[in-house]
C-alpha positions as CSV (number, residue, x, y, z in Angstrom):
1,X,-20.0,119.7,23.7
2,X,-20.3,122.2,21.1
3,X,-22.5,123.1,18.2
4,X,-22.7,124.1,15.0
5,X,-26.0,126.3,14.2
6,X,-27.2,127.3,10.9
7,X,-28.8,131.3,9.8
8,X,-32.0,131.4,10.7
9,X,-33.6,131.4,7.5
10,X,-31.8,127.9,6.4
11,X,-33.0,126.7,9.7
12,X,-36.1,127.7,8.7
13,X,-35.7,125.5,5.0
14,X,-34.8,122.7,7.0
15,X,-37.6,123.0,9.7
16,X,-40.4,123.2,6.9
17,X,-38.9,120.5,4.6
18,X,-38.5,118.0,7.5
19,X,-42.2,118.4,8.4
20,X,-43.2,117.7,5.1
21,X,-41.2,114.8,4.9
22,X,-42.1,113.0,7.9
23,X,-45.8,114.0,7.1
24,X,-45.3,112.1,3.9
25,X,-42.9,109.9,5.4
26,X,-46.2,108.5,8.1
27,X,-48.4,108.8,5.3
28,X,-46.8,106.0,3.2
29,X,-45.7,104.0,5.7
30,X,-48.4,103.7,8.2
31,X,-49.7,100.5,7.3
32,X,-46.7,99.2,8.2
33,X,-46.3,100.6,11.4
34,X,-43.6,103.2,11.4
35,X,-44.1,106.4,12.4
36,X,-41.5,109.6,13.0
37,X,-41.5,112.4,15.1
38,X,-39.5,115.6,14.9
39,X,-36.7,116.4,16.9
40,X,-35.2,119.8,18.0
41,X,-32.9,121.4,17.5
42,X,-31.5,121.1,14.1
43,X,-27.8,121.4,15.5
44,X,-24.5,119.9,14.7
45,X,-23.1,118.4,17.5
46,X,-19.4,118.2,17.9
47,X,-16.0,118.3,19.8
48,X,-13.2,120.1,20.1
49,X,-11.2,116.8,18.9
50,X,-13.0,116.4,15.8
51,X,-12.0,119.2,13.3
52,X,-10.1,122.4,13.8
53,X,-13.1,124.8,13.2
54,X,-10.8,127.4,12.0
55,X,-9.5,125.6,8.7
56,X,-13.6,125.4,7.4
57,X,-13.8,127.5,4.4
58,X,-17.3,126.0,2.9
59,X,-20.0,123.9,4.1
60,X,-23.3,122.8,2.5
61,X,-26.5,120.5,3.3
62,X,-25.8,117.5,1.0
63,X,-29.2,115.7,1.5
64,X,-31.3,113.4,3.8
65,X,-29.4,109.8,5.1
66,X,-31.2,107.1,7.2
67,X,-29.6,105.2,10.1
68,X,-30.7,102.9,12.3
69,X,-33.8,105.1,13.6
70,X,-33.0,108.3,12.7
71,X,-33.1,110.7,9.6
72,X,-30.6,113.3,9.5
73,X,-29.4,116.2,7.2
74,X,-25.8,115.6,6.1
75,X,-24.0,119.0,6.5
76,X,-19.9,118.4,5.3
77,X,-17.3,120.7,5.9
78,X,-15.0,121.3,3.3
79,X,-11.2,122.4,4.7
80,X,-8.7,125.1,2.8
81,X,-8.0,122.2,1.1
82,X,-11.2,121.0,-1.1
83,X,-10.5,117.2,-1.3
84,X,-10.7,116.9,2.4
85,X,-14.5,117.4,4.6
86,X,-16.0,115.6,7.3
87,X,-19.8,114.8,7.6
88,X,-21.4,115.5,10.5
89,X,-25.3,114.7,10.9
90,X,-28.6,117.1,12.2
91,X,-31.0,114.7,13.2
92,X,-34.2,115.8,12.2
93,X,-36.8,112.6,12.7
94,X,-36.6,109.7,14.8
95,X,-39.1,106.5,14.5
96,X,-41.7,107.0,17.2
97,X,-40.9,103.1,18.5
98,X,-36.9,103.2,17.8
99,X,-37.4,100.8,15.2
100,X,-34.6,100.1,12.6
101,X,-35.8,101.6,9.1
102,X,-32.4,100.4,7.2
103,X,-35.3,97.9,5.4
104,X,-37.0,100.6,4.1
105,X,-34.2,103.0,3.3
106,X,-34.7,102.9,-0.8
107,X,-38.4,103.7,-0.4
108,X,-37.7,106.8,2.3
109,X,-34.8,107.6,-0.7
110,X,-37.8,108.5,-3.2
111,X,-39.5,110.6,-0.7
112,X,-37.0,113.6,-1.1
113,X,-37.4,113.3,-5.1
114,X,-41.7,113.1,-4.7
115,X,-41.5,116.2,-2.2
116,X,-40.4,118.7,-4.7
117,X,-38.9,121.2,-2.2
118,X,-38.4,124.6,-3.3
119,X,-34.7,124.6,-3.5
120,X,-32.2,121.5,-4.4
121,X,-29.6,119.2,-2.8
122,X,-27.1,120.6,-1.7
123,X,-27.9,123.8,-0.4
124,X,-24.4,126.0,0.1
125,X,-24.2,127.6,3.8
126,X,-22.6,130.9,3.9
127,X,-22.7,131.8,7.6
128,X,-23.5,129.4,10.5
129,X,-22.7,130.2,14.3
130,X,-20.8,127.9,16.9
131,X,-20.7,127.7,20.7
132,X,-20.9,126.0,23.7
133,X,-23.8,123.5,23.8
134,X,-25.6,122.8,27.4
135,X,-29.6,121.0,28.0
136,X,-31.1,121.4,31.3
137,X,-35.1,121.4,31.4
138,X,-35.3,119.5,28.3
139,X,-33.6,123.0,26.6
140,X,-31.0,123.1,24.5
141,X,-28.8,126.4,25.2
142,X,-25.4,128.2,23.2
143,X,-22.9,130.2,24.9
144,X,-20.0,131.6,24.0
145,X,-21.5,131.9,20.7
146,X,-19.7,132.9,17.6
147,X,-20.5,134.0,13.8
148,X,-18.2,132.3,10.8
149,X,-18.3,133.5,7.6
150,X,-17.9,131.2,4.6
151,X,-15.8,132.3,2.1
152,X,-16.9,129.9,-0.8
C-alpha cells in the first residue's frame, strides 16, 4: 500500500479544522446519539493500479463528504490533461458506534459553512510526499518516501 501525505503545514489546517468540526459536529448532535472520534493519520491511501503518480500535475482539498460512518477530506488529482482527476478520500472522523450518518448528511453539510475556517474550499496543494505505507503497533510508517512538486 502506498500513501499520499500532505506538507506539514496543510496537515496542520486539516488537523485543527477536523477538531473543530467534530467538536461541533458532537455538540449538535448529541441528543441524538452520534458521536465521532478522530482518526490518524490524515493519508491518502492508494495503489500502484490506481493512477500513474507521475502524470499528477495539480491536486487540491475540495471539501468535507460523508459516507456510511466516516467523514473524509476529498483530495482530487488533476492529470496533464485538466478534464480528467480521480478522488481519493483522508478519513478524518469516524462515528464512535459505526453508525450510518447518510440521514443526517444535509445537517453535517451546514457545519463546514457555520465553522468559518480560516481559509476556503478548495485549498490548492503545491507539494505532498508519497511512499510506501506499513502499521505495526498501531503506527502508521513511510518508506521509500518521495517529494512531488506541483506545478499548477
Amino acid at each position: 500500500m502506498k500513501a499520499l501525505v500532505m506538507h506539514k503545514d496543510l496537515n496542520h489546517k486539516l488537523n485543527s479544522f477536523g477538531k473543530k468540526y467534530i467538536q461541533h459536529f458532537n455538540n449538535i448532535f448529541s441528543g441524538e446519539q452520534l458521536c465521532l472520534y478522530q482518526i490518524f493519520p490524515l493519508w491518502a491511501f492508494y495503489s500502484d493500479d490506481e493512477f500513474e503518480l507521475k502524470t499528477v500535475t495539480a491536486a487540491s482539498i475540495e471539501g468535507v463528504s460523508l459516507e456510511k460512518d466516516s467523514l473524509f477530506f476529498d483530495l482530487a488529482l488533476f492529470s496533464e490533461n485538466t478534464s480528467s482527476f480521480k478522488i481519493k478520500k483522508i478519513c478524518f472522523a469516524k462515528e464512535i458506534d459505526g453508525k450510518d450518518l447518510s440521514s443526517i448528511s444535509a445537517k453535517a453539510d451546514c457545519i463546514v459553512e457555520n465553522l468559518k475556517p480560516d481559509f476556503l474550499f478548495p485549498l490548492r496543494i503545491t507539494v505532498m510526499k508519497t511512499g510506501q505505507c506499513f502499521s505495526e503497533n498501531n503506527a502508521f510508517y513511510l518508506t521509500e518516501e518521495k517529494w512531488i512538486k506541483l506545478s499548477k
